[in-house]
PyMOL Python script that loads the backbone (N, CA, C, O; Angstrom):
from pymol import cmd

cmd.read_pdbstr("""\
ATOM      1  N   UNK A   1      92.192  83.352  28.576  1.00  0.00           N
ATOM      2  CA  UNK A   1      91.948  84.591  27.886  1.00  0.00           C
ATOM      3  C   UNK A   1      93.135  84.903  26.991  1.00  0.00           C
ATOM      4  O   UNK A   1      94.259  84.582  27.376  1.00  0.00           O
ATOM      5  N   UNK A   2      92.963  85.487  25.862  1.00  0.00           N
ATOM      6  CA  UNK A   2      93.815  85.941  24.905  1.00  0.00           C
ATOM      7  C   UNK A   2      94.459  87.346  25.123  1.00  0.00           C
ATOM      8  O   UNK A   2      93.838  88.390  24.920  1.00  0.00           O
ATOM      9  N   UNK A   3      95.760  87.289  25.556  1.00  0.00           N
ATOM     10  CA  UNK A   3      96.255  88.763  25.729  1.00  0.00           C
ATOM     11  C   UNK A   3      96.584  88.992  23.843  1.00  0.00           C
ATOM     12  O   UNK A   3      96.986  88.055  23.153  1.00  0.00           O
ATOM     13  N   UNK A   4      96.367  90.120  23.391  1.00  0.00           N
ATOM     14  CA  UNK A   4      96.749  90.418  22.095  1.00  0.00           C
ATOM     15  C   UNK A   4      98.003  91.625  22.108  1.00  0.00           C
ATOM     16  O   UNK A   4      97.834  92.786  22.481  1.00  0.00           O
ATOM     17  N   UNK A   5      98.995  91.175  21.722  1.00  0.00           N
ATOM     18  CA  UNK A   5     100.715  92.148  22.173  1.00  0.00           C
ATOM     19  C   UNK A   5     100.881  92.481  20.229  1.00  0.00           C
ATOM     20  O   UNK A   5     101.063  91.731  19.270  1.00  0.00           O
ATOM     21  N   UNK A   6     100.707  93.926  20.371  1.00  0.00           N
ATOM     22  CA  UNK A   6     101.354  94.022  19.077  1.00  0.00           C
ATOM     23  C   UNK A   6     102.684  95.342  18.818  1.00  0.00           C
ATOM     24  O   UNK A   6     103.372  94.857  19.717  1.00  0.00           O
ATOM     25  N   UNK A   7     103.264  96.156  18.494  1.00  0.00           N
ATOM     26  CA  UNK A   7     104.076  96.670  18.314  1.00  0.00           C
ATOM     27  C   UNK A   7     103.721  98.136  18.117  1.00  0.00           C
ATOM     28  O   UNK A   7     102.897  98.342  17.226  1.00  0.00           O
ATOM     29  N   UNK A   8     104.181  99.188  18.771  1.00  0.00           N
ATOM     30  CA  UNK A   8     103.926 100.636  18.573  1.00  0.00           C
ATOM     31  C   UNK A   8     104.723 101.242  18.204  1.00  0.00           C
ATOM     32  O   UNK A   8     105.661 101.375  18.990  1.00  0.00           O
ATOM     33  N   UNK A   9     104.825 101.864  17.014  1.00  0.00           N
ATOM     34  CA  UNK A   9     105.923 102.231  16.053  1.00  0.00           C
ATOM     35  C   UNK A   9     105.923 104.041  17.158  1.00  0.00           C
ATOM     36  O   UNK A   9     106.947 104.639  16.828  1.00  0.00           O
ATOM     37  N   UNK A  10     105.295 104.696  17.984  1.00  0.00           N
ATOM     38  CA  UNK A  10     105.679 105.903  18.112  1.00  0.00           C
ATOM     39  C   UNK A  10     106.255 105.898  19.651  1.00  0.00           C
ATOM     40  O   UNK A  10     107.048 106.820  19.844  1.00  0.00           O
ATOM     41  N   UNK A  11     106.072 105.236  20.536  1.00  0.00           N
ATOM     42  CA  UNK A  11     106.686 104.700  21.634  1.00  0.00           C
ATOM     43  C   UNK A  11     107.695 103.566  21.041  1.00  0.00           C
ATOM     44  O   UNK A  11     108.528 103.503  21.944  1.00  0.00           O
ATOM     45  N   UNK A  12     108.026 102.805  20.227  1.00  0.00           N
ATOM     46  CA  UNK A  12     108.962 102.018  19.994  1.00  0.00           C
ATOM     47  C   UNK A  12     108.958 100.647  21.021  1.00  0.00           C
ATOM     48  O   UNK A  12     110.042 100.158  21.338  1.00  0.00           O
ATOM     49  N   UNK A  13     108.117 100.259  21.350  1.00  0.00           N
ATOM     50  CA  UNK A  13     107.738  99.009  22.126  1.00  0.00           C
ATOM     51  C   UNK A  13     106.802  98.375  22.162  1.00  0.00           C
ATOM     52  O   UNK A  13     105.833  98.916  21.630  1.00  0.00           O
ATOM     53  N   UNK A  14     106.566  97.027  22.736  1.00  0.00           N
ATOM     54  CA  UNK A  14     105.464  96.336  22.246  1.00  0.00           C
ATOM     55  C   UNK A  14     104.130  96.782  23.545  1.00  0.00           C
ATOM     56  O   UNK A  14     104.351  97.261  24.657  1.00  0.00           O
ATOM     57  N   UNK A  15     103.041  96.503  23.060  1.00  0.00           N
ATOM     58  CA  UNK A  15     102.421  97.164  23.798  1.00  0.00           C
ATOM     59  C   UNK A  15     101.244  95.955  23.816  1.00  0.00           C
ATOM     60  O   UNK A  15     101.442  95.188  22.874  1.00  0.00           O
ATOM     61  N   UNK A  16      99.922  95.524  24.733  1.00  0.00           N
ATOM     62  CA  UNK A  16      99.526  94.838  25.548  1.00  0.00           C
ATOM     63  C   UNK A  16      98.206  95.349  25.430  1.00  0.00           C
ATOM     64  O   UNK A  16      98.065  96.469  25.922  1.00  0.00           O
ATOM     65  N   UNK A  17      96.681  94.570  24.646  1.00  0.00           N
ATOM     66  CA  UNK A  17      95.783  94.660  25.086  1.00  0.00           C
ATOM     67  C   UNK A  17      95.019  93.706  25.267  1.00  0.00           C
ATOM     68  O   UNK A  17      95.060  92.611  24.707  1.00  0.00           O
ATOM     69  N   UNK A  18      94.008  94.219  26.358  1.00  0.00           N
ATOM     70  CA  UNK A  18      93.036  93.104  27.428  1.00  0.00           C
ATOM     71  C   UNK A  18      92.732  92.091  26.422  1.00  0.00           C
ATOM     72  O   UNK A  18      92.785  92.605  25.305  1.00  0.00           O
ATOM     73  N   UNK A  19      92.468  90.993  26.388  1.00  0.00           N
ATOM     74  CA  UNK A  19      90.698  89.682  26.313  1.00  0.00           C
ATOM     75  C   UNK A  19      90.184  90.322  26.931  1.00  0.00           C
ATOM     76  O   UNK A  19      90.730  91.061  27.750  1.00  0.00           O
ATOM     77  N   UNK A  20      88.477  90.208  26.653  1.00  0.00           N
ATOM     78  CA  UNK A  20      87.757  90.082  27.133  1.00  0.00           C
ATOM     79  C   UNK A  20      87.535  89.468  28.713  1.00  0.00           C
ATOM     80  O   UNK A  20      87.583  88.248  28.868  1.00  0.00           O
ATOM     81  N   UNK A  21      87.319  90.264  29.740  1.00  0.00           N
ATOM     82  CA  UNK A  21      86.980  90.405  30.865  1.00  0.00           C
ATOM     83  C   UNK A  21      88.388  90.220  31.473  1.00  0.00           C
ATOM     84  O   UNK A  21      88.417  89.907  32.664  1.00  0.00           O
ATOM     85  N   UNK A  22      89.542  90.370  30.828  1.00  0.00           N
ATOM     86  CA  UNK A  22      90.835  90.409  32.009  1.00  0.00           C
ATOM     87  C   UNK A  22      91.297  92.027  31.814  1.00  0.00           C
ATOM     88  O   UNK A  22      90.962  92.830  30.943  1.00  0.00           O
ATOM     89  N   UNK A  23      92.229  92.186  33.011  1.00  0.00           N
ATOM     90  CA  UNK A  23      92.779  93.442  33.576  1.00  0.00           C
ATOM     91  C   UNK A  23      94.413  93.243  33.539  1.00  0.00           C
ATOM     92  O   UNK A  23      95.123  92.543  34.261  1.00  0.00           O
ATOM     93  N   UNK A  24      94.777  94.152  32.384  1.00  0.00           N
ATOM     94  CA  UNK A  24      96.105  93.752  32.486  1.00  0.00           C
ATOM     95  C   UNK A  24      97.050  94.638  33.596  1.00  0.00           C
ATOM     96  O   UNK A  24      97.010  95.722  34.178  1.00  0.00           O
ATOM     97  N   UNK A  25      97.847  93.550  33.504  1.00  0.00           N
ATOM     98  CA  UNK A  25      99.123  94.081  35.078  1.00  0.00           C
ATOM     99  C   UNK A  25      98.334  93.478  36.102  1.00  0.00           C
ATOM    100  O   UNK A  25      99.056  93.277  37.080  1.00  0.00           O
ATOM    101  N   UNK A  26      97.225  93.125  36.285  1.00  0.00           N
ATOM    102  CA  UNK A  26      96.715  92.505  37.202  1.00  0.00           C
ATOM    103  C   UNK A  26      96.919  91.256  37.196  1.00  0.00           C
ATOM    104  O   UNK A  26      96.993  90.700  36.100  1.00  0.00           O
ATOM    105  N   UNK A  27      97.134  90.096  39.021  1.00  0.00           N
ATOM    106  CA  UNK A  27      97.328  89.149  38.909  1.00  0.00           C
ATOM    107  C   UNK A  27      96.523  88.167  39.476  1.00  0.00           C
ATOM    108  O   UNK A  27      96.637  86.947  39.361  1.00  0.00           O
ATOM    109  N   UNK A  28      95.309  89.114  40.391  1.00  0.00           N
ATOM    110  CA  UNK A  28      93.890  88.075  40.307  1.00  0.00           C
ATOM    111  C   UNK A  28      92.681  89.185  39.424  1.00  0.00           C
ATOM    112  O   UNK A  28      92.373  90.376  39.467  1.00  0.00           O
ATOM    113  N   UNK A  29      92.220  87.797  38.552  1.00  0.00           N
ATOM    114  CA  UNK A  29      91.801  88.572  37.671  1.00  0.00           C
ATOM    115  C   UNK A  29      89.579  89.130  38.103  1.00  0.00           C
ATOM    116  O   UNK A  29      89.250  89.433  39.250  1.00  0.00           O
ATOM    117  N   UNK A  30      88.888  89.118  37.322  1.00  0.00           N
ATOM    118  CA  UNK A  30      87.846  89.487  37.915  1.00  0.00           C
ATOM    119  C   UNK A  30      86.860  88.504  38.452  1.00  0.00           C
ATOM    120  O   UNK A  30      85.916  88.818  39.178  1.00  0.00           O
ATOM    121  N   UNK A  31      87.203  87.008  37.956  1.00  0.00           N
ATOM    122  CA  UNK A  31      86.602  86.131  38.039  1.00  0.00           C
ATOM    123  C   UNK A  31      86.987  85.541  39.396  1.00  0.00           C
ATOM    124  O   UNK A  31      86.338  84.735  40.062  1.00  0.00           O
ATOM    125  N   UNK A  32      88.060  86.047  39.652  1.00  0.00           N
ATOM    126  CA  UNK A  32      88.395  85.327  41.087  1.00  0.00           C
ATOM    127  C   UNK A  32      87.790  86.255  42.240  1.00  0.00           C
ATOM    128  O   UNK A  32      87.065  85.964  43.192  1.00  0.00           O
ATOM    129  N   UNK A  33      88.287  87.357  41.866  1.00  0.00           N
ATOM    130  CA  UNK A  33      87.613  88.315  42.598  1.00  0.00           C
ATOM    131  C   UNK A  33      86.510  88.133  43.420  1.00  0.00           C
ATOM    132  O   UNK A  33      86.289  88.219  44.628  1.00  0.00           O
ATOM    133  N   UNK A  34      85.537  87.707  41.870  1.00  0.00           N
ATOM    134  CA  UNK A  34      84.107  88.015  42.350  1.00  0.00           C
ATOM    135  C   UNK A  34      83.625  86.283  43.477  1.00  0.00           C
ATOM    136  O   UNK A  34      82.609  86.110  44.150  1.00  0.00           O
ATOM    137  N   UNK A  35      84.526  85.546  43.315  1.00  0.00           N
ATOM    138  CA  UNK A  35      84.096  84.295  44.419  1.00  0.00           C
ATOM    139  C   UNK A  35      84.920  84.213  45.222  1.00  0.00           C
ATOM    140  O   UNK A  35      85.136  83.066  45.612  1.00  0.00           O
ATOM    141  N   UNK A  36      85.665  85.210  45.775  1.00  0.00           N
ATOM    142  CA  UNK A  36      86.548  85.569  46.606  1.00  0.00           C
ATOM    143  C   UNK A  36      85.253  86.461  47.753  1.00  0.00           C
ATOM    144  O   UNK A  36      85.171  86.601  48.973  1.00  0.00           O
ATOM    145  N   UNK A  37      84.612  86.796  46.858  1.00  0.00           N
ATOM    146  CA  UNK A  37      83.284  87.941  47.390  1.00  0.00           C
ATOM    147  C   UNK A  37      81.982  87.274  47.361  1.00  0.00           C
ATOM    148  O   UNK A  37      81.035  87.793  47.953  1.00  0.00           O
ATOM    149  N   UNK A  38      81.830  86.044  46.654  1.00  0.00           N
ATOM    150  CA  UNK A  38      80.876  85.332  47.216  1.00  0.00           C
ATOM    151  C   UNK A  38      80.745  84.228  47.988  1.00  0.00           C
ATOM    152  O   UNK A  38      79.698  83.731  48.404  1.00  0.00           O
ATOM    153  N   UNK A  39      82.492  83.663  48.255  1.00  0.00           N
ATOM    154  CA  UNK A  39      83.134  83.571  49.714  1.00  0.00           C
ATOM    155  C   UNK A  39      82.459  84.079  51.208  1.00  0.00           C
ATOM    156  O   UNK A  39      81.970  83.647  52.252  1.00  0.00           O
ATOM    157  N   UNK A  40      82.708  84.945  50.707  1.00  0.00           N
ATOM    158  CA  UNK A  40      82.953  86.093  51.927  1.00  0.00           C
ATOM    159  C   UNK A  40      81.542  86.565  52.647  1.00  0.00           C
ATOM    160  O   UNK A  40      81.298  86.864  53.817  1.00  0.00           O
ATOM    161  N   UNK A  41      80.627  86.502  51.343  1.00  0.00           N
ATOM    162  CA  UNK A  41      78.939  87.185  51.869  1.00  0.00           C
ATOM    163  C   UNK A  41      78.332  86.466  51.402  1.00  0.00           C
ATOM    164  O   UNK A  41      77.162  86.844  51.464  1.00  0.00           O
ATOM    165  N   UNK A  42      78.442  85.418  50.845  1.00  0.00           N
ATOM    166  CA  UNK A  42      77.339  84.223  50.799  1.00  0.00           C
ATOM    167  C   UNK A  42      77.481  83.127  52.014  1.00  0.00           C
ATOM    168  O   UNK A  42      76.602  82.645  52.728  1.00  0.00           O
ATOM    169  N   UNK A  43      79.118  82.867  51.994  1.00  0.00           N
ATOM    170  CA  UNK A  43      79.238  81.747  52.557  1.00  0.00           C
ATOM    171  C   UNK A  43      79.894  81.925  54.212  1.00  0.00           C
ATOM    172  O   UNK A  43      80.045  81.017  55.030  1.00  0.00           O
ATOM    173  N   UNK A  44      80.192  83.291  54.374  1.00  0.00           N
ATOM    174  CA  UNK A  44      80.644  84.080  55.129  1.00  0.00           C
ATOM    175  C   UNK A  44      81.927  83.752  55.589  1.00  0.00           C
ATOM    176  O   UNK A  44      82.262  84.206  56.683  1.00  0.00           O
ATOM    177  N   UNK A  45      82.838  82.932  54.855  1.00  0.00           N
ATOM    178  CA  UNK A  45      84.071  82.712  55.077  1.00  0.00           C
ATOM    179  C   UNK A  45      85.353  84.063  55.305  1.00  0.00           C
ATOM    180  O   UNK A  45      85.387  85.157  54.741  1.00  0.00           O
ATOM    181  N   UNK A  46      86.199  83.554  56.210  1.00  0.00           N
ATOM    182  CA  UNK A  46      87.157  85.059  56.601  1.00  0.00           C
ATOM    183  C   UNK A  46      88.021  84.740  55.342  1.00  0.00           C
ATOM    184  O   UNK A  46      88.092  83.775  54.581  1.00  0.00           O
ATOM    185  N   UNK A  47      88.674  85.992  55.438  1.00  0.00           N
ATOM    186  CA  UNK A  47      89.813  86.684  54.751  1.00  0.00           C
ATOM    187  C   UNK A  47      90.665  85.532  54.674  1.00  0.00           C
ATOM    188  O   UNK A  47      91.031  85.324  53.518  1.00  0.00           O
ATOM    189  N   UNK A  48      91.079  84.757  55.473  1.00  0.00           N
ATOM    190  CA  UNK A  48      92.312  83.968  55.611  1.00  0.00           C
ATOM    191  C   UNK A  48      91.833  82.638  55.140  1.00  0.00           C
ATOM    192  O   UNK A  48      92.534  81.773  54.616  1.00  0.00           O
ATOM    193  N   UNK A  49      90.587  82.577  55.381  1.00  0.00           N
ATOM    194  CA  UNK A  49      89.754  81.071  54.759  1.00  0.00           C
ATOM    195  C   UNK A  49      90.313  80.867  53.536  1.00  0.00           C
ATOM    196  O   UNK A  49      90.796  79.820  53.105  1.00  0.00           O
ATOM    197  N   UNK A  50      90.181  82.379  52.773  1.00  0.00           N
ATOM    198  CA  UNK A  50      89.497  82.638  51.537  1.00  0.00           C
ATOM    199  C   UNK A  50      90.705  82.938  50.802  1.00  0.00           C
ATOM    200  O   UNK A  50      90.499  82.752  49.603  1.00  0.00           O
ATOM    201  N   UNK A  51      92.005  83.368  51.064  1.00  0.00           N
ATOM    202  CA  UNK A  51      93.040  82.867  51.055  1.00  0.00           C
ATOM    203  C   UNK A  51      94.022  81.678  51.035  1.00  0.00           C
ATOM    204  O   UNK A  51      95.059  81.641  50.372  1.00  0.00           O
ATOM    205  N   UNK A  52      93.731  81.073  51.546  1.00  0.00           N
ATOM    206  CA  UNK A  52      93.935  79.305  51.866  1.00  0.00           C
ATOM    207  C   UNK A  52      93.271  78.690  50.935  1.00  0.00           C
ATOM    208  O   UNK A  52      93.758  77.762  50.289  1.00  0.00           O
ATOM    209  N   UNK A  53      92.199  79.098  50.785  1.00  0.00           N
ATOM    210  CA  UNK A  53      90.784  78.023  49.647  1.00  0.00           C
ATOM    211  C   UNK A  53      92.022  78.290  48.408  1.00  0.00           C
ATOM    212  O   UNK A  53      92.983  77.530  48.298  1.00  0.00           O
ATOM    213  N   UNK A  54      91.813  79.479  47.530  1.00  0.00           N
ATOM    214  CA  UNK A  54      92.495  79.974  46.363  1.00  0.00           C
ATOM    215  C   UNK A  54      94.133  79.141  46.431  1.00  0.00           C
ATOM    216  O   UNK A  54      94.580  78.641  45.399  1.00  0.00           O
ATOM    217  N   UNK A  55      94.950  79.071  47.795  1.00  0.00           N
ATOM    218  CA  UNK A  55      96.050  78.700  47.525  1.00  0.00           C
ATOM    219  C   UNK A  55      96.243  77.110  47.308  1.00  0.00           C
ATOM    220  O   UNK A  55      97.034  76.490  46.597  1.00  0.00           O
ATOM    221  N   UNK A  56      95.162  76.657  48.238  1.00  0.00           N
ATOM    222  CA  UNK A  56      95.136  75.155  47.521  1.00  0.00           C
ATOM    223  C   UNK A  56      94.471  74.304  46.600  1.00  0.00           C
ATOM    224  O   UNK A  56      94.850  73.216  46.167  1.00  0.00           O
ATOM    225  N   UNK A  57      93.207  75.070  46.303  1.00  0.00           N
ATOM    226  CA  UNK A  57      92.976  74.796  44.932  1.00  0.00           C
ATOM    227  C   UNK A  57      93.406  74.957  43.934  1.00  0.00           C
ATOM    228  O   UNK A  57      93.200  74.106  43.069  1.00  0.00           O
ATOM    229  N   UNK A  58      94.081  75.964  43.682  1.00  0.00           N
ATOM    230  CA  UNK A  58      93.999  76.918  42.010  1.00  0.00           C
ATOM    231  C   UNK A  58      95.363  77.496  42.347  1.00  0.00           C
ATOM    232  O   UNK A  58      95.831  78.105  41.385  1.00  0.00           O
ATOM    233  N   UNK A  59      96.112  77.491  43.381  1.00  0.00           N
ATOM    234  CA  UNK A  59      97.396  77.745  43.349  1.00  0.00           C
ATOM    235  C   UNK A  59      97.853  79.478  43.281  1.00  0.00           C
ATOM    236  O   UNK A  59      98.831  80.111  42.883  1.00  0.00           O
ATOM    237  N   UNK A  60      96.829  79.724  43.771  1.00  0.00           N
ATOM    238  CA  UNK A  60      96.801  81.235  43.402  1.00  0.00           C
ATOM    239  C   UNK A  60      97.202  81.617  44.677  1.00  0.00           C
ATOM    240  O   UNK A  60      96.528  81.188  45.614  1.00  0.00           O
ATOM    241  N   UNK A  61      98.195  82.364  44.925  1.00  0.00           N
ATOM    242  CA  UNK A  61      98.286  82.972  46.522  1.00  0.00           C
ATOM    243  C   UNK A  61      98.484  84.117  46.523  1.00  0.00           C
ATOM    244  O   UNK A  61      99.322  84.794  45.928  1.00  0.00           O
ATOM    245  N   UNK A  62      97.618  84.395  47.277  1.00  0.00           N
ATOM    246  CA  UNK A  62      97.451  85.922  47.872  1.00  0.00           C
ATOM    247  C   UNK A  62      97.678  86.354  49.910  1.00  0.00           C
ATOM    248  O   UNK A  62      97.706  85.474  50.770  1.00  0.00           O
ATOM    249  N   UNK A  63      97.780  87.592  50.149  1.00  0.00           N
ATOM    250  CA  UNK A  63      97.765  87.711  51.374  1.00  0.00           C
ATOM    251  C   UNK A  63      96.317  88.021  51.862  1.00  0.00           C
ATOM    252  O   UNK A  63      95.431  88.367  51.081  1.00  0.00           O
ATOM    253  N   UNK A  64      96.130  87.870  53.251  1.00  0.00           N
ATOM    254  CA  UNK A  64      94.542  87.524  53.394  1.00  0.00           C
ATOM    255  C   UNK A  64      93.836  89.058  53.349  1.00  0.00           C
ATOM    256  O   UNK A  64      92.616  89.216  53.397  1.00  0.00           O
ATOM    257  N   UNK A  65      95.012  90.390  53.227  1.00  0.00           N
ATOM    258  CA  UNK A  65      94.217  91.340  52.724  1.00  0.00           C
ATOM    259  C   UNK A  65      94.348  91.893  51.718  1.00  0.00           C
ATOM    260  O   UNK A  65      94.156  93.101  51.579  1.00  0.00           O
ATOM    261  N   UNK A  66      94.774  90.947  50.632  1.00  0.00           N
ATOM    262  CA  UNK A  66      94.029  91.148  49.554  1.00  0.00           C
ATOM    263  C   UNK A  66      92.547  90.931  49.353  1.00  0.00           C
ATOM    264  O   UNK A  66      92.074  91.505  48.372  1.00  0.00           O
ATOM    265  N   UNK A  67      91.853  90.324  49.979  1.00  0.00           N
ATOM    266  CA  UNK A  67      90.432  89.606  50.116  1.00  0.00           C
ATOM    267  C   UNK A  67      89.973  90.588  50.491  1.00  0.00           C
ATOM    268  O   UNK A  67      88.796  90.609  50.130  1.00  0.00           O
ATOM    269  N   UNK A  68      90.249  91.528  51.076  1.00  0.00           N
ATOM    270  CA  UNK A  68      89.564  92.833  52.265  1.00  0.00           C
ATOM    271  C   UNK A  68      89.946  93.958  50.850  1.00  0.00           C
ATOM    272  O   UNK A  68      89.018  94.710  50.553  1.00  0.00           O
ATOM    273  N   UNK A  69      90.858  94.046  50.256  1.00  0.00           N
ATOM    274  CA  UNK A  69      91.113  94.514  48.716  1.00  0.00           C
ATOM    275  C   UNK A  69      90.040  94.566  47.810  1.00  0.00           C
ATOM    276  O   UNK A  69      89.574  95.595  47.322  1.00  0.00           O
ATOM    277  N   UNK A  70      89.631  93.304  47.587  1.00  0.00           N
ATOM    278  CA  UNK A  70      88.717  93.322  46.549  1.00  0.00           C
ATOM    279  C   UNK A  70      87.139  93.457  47.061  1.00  0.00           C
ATOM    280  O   UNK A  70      86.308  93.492  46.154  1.00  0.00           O
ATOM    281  N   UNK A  71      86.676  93.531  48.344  1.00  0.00           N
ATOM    282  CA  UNK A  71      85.769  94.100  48.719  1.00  0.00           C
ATOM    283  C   UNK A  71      86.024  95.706  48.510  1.00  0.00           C
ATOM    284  O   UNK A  71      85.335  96.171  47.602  1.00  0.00           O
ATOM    285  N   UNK A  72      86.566  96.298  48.930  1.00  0.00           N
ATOM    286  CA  UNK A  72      87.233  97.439  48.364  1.00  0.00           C
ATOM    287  C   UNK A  72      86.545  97.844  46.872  1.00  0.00           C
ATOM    288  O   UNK A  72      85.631  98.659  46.746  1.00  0.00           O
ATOM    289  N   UNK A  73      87.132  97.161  45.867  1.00  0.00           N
ATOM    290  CA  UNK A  73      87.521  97.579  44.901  1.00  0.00           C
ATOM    291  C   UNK A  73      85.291  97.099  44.393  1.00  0.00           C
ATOM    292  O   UNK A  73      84.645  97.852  43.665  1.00  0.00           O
ATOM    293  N   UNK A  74      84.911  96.286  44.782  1.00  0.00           N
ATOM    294  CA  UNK A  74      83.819  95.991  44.470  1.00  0.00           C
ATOM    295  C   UNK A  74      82.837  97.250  44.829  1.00  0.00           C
ATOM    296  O   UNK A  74      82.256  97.894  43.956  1.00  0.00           O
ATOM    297  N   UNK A  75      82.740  97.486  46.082  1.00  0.00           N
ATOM    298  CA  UNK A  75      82.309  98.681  47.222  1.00  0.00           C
ATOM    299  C   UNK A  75      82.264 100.008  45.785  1.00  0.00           C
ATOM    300  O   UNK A  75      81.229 100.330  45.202  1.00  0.00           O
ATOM    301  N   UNK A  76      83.580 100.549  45.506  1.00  0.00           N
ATOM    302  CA  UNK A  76      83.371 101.632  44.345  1.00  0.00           C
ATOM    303  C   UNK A  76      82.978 101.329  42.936  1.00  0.00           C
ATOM    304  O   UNK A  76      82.674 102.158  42.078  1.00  0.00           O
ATOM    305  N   UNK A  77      83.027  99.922  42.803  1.00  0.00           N
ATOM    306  CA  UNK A  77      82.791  99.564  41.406  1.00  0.00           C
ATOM    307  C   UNK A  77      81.382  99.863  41.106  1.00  0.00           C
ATOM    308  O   UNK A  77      80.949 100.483  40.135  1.00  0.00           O
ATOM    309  N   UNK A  78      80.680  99.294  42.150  1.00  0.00           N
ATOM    310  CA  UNK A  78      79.079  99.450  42.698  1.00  0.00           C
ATOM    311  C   UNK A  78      78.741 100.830  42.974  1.00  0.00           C
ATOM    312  O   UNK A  78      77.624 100.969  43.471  1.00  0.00           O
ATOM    313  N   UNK A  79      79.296 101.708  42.815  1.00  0.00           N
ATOM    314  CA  UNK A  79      78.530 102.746  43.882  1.00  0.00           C
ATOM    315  C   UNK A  79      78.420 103.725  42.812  1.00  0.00           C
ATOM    316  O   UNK A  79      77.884 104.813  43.023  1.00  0.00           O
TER     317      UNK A  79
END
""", "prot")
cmd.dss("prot")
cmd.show_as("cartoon", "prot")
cmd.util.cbc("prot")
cmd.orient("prot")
């Protein structure tokens, strides 16, 4: 994804907007999220599975409640 950084002359700093479908300051983005969650209720893998999967595939590490996080964050996204 393309972060686009350009310069704000009234704050005096450079400033940071999204690509398409990423969340900035964020460091798993929505795509992981969402098979982090179809992990979890498709395949019914735990928190720590699902943790482990991400750290040795894709190098991404997280703690195993972050996984319990993004059910969370899905739960209000939905509602």
């Amino acid at each position: 994804m393309i972060n686009v950084s350009t310069y704000c002359p009234v704050c005096d700093r450079h400033v940071g907007q999204p690509g398409p479908g990423e969340l900035l300051g964020a460091y798993i983005g929505p795509a992981a999220k969402a098979t982090a969650l179809y992990l979890r209720y498709e395949l019914n893998a735990s928190d720590r599975k699902i943790s482990r999967f991400f750290a040795e595939f894709f190098g991404l590490k997280f703690v195993p409640a972050s996984a319990f996080g993004f059910e969370r964050q899905a739960a209000v996204t939905t509602s």
